[in-house]
gemmi code that builds the backbone of each chain (N, CA, C; Angstrom):
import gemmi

chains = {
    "A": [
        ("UNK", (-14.573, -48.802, 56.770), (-13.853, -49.593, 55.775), (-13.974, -48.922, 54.415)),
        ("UNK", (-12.580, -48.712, 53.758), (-12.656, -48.076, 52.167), (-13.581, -48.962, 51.124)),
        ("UNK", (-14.238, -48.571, 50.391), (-14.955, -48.831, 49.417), (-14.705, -48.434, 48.260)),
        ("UNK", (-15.149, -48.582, 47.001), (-15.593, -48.421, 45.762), (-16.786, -47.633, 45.363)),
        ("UNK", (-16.731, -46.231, 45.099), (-18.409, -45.932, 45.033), (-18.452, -45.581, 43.578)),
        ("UNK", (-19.600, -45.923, 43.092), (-20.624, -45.558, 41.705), (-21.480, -45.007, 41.765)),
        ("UNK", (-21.639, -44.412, 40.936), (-23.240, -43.745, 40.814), (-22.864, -43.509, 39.214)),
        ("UNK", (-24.805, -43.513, 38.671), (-25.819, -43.568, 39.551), (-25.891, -45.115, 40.040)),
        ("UNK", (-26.682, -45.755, 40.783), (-26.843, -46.755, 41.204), (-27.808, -47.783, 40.275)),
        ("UNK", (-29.184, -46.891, 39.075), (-29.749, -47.655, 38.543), (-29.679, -46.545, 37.357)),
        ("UNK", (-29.947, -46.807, 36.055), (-30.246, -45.760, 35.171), (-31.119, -46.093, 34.248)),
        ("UNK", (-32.271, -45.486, 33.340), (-32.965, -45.993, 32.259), (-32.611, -45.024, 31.121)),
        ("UNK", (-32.986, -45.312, 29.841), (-32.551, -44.473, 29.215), (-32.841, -45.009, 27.760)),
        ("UNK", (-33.432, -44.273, 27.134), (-33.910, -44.470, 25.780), (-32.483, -44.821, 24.742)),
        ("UNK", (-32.888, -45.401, 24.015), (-31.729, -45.783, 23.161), (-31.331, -44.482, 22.148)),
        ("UNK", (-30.181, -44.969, 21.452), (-29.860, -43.247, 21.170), (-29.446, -42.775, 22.139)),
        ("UNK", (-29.986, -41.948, 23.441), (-29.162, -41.222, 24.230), (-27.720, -41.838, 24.554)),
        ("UNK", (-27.262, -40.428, 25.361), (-26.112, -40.733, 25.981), (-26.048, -41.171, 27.519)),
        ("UNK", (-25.175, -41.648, 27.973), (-25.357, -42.249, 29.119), (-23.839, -41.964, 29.892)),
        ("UNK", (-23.680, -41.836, 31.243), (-22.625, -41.840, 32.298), (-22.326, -42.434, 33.146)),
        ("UNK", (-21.378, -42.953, 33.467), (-21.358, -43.786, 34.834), (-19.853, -43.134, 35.389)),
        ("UNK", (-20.045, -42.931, 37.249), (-18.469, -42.336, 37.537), (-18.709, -43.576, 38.570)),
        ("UNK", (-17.203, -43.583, 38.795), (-16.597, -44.278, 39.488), (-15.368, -43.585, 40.507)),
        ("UNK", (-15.439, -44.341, 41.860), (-14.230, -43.425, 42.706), (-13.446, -44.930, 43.287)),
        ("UNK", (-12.596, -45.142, 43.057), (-12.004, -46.355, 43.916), (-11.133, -45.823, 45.385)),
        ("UNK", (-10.644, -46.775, 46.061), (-10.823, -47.131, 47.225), (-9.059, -46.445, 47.215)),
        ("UNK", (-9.005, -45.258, 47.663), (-7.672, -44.395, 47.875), (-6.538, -44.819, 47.841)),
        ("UNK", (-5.410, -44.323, 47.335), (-4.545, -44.877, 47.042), (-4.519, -46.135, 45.792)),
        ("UNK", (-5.561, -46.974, 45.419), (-5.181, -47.763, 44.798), (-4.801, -47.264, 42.841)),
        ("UNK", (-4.062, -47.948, 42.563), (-3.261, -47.243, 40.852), (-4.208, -47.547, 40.421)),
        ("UNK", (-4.583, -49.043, 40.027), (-5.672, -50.255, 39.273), (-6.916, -50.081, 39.210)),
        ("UNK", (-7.495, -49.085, 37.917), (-8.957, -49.318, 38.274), (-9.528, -50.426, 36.832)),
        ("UNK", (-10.986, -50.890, 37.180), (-11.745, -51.623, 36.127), (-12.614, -51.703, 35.906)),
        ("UNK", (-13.231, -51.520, 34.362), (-15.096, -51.243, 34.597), (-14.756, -52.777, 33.924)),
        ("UNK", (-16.160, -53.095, 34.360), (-16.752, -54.425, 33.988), (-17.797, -54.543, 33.183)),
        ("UNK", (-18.437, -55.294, 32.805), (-19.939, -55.531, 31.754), (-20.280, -56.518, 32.190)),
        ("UNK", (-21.415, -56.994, 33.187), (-21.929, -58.060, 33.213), (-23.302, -58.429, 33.159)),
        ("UNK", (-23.633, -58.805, 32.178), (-24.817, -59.120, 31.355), (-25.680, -60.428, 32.009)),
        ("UNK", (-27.149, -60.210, 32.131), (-27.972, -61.341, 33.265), (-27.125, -62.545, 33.050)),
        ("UNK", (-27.026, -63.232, 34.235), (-26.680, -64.851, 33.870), (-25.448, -65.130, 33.310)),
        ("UNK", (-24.171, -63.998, 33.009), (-22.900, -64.110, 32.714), (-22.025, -63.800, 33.621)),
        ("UNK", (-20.627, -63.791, 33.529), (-19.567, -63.335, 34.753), (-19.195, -62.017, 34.124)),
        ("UNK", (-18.973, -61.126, 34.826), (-18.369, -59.857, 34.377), (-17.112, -59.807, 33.256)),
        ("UNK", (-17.478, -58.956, 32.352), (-16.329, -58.624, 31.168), (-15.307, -57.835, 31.387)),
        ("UNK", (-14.548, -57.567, 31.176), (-13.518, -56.843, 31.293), (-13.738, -55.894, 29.827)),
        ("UNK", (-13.911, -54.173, 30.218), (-14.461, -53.031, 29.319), (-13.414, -52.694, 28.897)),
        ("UNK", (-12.133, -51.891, 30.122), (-10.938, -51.426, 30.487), (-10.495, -51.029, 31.394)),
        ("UNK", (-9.401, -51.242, 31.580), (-8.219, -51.276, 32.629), (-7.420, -50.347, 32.460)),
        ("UNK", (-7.051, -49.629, 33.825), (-6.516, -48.522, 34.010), (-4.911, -48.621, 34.851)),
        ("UNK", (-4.037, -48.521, 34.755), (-2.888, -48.024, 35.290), (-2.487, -46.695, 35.564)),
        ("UNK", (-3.104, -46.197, 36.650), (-3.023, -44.373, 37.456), (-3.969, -44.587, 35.871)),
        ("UNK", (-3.747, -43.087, 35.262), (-4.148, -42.664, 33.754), (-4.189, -43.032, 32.822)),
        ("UNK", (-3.049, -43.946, 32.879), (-3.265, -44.887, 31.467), (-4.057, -46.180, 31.510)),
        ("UNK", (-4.579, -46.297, 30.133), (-5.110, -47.276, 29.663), (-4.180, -48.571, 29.695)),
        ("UNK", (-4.022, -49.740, 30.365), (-3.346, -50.501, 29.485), (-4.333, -51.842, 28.863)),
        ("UNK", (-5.209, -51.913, 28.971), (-6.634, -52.627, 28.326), (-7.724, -52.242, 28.120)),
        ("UNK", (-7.987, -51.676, 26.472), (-9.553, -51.798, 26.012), (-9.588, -52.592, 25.132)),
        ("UNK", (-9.596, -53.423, 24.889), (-9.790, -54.668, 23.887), (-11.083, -54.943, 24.062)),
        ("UNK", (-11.770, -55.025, 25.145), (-13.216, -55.660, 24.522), (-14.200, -54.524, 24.830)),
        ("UNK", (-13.176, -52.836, 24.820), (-14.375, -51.632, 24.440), (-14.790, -51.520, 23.351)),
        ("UNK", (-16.078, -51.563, 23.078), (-16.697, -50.942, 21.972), (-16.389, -49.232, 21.663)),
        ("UNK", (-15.423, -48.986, 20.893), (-14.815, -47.838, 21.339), (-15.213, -47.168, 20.319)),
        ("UNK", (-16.438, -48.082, 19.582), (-17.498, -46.669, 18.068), (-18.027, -46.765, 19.154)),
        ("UNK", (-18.372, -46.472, 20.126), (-19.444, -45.912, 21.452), (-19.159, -45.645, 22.716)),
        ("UNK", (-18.414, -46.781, 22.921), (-18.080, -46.542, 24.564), (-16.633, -45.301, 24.795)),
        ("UNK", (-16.227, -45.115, 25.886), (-15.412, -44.194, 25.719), (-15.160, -44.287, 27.666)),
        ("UNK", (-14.242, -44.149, 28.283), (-13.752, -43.958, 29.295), (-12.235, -43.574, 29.653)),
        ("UNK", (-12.210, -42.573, 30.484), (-11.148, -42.220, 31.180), (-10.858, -41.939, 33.020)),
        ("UNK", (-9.861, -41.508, 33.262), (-9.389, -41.061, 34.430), (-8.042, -40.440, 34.725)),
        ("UNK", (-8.546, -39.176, 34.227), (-7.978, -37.941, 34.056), (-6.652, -37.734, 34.899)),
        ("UNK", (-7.076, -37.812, 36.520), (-6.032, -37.301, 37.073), (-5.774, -38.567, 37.884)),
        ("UNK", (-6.073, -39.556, 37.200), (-5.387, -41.100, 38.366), (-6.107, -41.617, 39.237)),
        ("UNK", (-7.636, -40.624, 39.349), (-8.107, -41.181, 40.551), (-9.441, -41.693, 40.222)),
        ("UNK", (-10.593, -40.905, 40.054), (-11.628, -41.031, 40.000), (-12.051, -41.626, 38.010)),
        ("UNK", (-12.987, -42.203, 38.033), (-13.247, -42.626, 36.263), (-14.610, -42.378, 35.984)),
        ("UNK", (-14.825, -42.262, 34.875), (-16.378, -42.189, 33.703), (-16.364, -42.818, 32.518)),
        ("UNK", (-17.134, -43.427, 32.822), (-16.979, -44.343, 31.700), (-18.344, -43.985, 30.602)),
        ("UNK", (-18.769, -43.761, 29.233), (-19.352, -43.240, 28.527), (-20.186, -44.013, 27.712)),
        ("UNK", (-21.032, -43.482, 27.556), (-21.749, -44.892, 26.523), (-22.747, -43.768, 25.305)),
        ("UNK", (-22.538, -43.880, 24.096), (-22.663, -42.980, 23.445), (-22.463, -43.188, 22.235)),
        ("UNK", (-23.985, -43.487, 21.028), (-25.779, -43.339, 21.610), (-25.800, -44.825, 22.454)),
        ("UNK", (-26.625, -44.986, 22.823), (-27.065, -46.390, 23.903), (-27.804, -47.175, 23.073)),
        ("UNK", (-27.537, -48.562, 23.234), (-28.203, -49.554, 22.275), (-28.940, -50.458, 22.958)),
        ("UNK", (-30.222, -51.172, 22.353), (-30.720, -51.728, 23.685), (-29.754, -52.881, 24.316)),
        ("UNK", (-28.703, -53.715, 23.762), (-27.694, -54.426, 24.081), (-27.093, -53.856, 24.758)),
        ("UNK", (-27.327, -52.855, 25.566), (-25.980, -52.401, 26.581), (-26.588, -52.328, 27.660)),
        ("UNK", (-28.006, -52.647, 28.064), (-28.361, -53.360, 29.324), (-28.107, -54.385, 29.721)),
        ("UNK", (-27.187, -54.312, 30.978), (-26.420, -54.618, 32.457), (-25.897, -53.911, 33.372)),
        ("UNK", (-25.402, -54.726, 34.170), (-24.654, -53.969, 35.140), (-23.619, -53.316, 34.729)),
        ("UNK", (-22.964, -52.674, 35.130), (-21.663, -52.218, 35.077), (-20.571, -51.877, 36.598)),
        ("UNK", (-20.060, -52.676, 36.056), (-19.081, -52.915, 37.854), (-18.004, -51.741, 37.435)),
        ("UNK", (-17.403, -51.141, 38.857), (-16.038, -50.630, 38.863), (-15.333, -51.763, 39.970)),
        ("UNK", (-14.296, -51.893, 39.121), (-13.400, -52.612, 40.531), (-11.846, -51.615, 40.822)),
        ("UNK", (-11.156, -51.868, 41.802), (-10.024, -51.212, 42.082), (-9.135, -52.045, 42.716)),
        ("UNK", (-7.601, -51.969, 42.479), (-7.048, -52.531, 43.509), (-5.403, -52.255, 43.322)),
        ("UNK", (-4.634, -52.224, 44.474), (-3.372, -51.652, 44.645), (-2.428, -52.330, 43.729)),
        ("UNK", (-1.400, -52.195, 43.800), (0.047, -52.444, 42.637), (-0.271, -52.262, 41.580)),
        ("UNK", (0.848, -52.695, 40.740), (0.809, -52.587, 39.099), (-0.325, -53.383, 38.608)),
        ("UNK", (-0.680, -53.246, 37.599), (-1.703, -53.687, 36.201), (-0.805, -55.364, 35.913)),
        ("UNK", (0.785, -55.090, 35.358), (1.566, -56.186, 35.451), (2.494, -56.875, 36.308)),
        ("UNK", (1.592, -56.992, 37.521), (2.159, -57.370, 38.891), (1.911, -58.713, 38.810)),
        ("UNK", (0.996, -59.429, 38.102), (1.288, -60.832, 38.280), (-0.134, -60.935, 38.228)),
        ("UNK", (-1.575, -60.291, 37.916), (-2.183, -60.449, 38.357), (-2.803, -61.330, 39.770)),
        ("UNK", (-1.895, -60.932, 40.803), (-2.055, -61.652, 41.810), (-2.636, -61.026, 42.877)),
        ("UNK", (-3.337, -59.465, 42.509), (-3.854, -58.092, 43.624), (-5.285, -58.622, 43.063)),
        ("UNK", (-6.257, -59.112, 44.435), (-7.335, -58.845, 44.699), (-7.675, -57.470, 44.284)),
        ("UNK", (-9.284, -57.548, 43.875), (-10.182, -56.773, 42.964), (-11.189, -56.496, 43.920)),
        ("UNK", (-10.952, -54.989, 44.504), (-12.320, -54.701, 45.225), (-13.455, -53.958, 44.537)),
        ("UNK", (-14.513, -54.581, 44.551), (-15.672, -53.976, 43.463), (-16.810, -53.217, 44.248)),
        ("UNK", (-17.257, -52.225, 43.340), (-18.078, -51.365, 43.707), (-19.739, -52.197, 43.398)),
        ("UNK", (-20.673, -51.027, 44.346), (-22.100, -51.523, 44.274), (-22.515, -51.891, 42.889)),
        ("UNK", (-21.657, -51.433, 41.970), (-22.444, -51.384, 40.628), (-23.549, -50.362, 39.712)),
        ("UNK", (-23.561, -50.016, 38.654), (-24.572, -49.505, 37.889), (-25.567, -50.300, 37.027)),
        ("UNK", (-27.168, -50.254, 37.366), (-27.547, -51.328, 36.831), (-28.178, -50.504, 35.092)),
        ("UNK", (-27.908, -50.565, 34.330), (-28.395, -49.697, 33.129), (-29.356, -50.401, 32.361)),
        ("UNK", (-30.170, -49.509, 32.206), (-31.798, -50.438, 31.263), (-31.818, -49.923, 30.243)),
        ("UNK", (-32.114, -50.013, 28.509), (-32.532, -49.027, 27.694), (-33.436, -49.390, 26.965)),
        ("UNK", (-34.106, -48.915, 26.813), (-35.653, -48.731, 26.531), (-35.747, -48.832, 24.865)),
    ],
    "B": [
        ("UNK", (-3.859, -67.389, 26.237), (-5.362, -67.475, 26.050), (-5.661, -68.199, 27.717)),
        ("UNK", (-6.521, -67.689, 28.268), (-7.546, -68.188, 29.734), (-8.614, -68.340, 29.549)),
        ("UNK", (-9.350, -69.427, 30.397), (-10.400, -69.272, 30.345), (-10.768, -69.689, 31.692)),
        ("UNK", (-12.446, -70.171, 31.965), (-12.904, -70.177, 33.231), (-14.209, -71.156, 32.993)),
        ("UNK", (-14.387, -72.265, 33.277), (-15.516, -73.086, 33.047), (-16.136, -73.291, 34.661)),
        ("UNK", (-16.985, -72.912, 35.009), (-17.954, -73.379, 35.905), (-18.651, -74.069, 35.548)),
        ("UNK", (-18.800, -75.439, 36.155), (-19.600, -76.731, 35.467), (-21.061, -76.773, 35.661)),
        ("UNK", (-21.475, -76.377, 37.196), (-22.804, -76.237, 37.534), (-23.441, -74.932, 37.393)),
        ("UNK", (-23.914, -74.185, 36.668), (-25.047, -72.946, 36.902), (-25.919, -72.934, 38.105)),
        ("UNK", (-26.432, -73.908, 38.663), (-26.977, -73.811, 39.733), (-26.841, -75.389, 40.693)),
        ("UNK", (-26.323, -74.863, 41.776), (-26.175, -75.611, 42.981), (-26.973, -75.867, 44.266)),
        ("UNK", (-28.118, -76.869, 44.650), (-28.778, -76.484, 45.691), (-28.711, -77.544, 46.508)),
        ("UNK", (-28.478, -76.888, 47.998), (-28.166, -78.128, 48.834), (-29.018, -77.433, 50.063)),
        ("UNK", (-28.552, -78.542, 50.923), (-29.476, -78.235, 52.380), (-28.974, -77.747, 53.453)),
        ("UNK", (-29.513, -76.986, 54.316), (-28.466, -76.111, 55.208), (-27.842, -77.290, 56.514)),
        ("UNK", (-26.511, -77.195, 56.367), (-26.127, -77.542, 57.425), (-24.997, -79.451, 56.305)),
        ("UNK", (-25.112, -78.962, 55.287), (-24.974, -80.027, 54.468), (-23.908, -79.658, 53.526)),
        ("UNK", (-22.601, -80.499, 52.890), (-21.713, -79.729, 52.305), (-22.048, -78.996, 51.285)),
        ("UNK", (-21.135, -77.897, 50.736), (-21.168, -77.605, 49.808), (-19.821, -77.654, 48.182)),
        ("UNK", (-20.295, -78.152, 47.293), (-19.406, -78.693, 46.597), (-19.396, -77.750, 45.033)),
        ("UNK", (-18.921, -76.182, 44.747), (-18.910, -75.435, 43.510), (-17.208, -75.815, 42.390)),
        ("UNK", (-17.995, -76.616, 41.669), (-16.569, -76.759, 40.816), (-16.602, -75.879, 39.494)),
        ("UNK", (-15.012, -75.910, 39.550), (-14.124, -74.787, 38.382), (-13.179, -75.092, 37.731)),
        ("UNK", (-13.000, -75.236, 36.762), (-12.034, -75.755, 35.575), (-11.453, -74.877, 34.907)),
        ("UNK", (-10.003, -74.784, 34.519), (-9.742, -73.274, 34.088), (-8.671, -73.767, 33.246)),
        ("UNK", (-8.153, -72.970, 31.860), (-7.187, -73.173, 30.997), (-6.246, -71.832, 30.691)),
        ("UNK", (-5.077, -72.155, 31.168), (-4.368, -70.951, 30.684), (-3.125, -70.998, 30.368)),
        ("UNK", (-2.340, -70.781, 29.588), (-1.020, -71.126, 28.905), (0.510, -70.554, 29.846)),
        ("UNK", (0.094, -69.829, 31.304), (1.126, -69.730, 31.899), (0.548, -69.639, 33.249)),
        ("UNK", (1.160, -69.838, 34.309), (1.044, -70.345, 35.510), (-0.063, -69.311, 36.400)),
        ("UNK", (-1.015, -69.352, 37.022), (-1.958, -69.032, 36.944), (-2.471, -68.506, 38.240)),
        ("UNK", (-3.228, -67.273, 38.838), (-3.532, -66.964, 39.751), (-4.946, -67.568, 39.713)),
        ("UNK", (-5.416, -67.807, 40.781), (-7.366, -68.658, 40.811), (-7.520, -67.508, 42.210)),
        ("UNK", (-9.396, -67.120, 41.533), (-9.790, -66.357, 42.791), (-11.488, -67.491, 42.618)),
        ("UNK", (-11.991, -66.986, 44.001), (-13.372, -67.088, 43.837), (-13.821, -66.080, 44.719)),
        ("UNK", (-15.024, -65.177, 43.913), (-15.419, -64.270, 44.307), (-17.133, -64.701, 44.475)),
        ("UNK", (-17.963, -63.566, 45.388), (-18.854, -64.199, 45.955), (-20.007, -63.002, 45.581)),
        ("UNK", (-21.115, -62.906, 45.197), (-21.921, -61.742, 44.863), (-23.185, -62.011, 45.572)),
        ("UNK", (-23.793, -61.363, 47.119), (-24.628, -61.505, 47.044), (-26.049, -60.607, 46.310)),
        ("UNK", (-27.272, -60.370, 46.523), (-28.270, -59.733, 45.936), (-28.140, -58.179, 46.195)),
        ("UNK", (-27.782, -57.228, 45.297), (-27.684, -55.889, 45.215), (-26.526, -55.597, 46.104)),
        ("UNK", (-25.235, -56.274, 46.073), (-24.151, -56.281, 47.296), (-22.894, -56.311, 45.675)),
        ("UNK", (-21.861, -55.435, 45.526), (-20.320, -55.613, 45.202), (-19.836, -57.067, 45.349)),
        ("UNK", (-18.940, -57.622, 44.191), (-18.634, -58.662, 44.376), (-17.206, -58.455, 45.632)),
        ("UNK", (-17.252, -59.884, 46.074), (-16.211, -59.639, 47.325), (-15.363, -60.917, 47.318)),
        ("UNK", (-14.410, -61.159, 47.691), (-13.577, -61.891, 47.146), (-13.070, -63.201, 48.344)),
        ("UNK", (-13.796, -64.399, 48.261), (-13.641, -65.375, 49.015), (-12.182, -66.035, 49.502)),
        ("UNK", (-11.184, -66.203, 48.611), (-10.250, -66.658, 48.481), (-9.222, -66.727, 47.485)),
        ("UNK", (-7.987, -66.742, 47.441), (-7.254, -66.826, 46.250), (-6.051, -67.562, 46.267)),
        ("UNK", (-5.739, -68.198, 44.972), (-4.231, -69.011, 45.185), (-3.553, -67.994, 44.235)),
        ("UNK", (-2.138, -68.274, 44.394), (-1.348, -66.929, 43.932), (0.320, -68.002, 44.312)),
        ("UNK", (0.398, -69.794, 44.010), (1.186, -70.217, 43.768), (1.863, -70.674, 44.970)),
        ("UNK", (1.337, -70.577, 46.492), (1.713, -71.291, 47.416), (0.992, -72.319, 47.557)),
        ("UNK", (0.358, -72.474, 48.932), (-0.042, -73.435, 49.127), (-1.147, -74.028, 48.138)),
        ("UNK", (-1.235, -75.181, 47.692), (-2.634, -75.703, 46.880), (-3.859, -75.473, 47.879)),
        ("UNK", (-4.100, -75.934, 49.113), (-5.065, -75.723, 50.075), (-4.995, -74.544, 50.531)),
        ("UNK", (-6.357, -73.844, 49.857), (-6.549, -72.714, 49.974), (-7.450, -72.171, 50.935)),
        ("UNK", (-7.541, -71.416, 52.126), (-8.164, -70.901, 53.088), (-8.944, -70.055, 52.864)),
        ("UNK", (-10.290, -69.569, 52.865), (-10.862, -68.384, 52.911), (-12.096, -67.746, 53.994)),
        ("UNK", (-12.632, -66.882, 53.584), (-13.653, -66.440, 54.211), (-15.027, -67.259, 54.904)),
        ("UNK", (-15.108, -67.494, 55.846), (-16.822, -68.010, 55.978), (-16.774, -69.047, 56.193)),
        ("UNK", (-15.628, -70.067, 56.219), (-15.345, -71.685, 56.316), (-15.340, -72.309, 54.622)),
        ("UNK", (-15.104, -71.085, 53.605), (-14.669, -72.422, 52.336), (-13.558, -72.310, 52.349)),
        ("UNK", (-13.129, -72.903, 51.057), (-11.627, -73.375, 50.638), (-11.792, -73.906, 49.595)),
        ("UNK", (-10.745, -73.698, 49.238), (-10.627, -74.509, 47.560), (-9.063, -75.523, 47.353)),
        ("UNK", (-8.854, -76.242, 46.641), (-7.700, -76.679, 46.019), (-7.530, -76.645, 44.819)),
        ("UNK", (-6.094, -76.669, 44.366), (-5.811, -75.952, 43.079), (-5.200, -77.630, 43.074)),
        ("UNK", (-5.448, -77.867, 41.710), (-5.115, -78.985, 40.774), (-4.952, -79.035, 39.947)),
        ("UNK", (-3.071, -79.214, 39.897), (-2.680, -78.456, 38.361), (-2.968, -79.791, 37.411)),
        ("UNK", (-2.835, -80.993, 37.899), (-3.155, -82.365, 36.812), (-4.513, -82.218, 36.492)),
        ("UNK", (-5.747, -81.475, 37.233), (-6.994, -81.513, 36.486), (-7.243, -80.160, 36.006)),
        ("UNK", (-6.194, -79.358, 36.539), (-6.874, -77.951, 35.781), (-8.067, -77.522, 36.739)),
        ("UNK", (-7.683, -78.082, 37.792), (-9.710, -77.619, 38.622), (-9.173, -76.203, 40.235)),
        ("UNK", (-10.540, -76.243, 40.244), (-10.166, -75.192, 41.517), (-11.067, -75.529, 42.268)),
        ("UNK", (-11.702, -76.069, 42.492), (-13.418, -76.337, 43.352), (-13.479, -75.850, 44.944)),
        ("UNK", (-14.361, -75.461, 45.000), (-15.229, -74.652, 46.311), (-15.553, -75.442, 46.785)),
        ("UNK", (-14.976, -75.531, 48.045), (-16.187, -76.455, 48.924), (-16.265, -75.473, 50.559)),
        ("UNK", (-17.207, -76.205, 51.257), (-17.482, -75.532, 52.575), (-18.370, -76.808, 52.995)),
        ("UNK", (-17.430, -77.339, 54.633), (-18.521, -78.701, 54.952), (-20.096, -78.054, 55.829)),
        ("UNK", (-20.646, -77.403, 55.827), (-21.721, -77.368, 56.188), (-22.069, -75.974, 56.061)),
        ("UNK", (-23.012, -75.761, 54.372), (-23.826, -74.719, 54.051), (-24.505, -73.930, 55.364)),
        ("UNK", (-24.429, -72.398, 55.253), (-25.469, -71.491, 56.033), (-26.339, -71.200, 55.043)),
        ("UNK", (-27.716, -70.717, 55.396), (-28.701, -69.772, 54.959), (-27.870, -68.730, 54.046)),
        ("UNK", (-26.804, -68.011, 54.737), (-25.944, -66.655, 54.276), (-25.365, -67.253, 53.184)),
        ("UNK", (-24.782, -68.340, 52.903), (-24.382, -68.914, 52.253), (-25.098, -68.630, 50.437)),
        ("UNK", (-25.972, -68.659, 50.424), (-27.123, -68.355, 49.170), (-26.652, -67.336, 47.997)),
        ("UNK", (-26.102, -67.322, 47.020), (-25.810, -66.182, 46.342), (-24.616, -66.327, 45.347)),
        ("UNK", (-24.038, -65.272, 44.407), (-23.753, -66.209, 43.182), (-22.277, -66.279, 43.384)),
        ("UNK", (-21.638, -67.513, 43.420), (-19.930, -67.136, 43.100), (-19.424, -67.167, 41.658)),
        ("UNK", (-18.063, -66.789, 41.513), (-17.069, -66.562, 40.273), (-16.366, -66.983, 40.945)),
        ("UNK", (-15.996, -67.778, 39.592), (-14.494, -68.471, 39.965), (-13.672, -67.788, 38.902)),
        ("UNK", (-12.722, -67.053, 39.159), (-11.873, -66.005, 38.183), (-10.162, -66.735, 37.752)),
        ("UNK", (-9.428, -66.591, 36.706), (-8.151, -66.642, 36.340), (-7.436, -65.563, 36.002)),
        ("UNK", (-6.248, -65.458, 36.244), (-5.189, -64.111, 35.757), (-4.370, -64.720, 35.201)),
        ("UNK", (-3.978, -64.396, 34.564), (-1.692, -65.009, 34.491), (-1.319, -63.400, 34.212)),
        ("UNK", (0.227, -63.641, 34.624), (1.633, -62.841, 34.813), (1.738, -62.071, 33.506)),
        ("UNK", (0.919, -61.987, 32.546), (1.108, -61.397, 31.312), (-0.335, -60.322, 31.193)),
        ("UNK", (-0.472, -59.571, 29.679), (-1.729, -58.964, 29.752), (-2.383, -58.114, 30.871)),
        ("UNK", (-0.917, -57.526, 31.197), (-1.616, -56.563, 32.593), (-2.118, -57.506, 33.710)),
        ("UNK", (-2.200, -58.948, 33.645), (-2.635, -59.679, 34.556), (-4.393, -59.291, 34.602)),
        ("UNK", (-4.943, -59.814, 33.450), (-6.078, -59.460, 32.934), (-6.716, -60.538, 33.888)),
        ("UNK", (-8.144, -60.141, 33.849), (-8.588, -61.203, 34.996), (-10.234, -61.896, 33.557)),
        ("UNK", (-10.521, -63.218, 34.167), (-11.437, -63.842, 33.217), (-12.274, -64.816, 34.508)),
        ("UNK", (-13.695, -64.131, 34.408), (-14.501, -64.620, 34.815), (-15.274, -65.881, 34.441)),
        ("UNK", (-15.950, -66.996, 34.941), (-16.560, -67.527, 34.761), (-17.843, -66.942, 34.679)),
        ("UNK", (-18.857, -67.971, 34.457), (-20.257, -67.289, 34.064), (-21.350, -67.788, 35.841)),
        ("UNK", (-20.694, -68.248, 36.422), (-21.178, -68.080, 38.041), (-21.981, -69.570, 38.530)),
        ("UNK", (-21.956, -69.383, 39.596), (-23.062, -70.804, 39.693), (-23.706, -70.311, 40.759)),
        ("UNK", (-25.568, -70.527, 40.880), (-26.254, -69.938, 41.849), (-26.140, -70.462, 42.540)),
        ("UNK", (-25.667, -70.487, 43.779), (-25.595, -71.377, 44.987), (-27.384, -70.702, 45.721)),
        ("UNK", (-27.857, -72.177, 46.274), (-29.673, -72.098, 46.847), (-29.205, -73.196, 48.003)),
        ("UNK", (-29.716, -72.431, 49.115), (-29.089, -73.268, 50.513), (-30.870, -73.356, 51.009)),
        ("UNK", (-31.672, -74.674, 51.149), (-32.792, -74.906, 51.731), (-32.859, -75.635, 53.113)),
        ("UNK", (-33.430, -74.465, 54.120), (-33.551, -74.928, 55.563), (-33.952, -76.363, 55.321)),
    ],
}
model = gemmi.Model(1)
for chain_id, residues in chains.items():
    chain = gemmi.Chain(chain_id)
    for i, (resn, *xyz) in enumerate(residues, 1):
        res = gemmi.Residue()
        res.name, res.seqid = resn, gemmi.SeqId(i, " ")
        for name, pos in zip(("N", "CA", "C"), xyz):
            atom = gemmi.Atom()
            atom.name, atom.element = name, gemmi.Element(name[0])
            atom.pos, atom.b_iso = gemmi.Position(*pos), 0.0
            res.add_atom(atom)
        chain.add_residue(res)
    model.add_chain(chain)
structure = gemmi.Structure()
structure.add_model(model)
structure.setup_entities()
């Protein structure tokens, strides 16, 4: 069965540094999405991808964060310096049709990145 | 503007006993409802969804939900909790606009005791 994979799977990391997370979604699908979900909250929406384009970063912190997906498929999402507020998870989700399809395409999500900073 | 209210943070019932997760949601155009299911170090996975047919909604594992557009609600139920059962759901909203942006609730722990 197709999946969602991330890595790394856990990360620590002194504040100040820089930090990475890739993401591969589940073949073929256009729609990818990193998430932010912080202990005890529901996942945020970071940004949303259509193939290469962006069509949502509204709630990126984009004096730091930074993500793309170059050739439509695979993503990295950036975090850069790291603050201790940017420990959580970080989900990728993926899923087939358009971005403005109705939001009516199920969201298949990956294991997750769990990020700590010190 | 959407939003996503989960009323209970934590839900605990007894195995073999219903289960009852309610969801309240506000959004200014006609509305997709998911509930998604997270167990411990597991990808969220996606229980069920309405998408404007039927209100009685079918899903995975024996729940279901109904969509109630006079209360604005979506509620989870399943008549007799498993053990497997244990672990956190989202109850999510989209609408037809905004890329069909999706808005999570903040989850409710479902605790199923033999």
């Amino acid at each position: 069965e197709a999946e969602v994979a991330q890595s790394p799977r856990y990360k620590i990391t002194e504040k100040s540094q820089a930090v990475a997370f890739w993401c591969d979604p589940i073949s073929g699908h256009a729609t990818l999405y990193w998430y932010r979900q912080i202990l005890g909250q529901g996942p945020e929406l970071l940004v949303q991808f259509q193939d290469e384009s962006v069509v949502d970063d509204s709630q990126l912190p984009k004096d730091r964060f930074s993500a793309e997906r170059l050739k439509g498929v695979d993503s990295t999402l950036k975090i850069q310096p790291a603050e201790l507020g940017d420990s959580a998870m970080y989900l990728c989700a993926s899923s087939s049709g358009l971005a403005g399809g109705g939001g009516y395409n199920e969201q298949f999500f990956g294991p997750g990145t769990r990020l700590t900073v010190l | 503007a959407q939003s996503v209210t989960q009323l209970d943070s934590h839900v605990s019932v007894s195995e073999g006993t219903p289960v009852l997760l309610r969801c309240n949601y506000s959004s200014s155009y006609s509305p997709s409802l998911f509930w998604y299911v997270q167990h411990p170090n597991k990808g969220l996975q996606l229980l069920l969804k309405y998408t404007s047919a039927a209100t009685l909604v079918k899903g995975i594992n024996g729940f279901e939900a109904e969509f109630k557009k006079s209360e604005t609600s979506f509620h989870l139920t399943k008549p007799s909790a498993h053990m497997s059962d244990a672990a956190e759901y989202f109850c999510v909203v989209s609408v037809p606009t905004n890329a069909g942006k999706s808005t999570f609730g903040d989850g409710t722990t479902l605790t199923v005791k033999p």
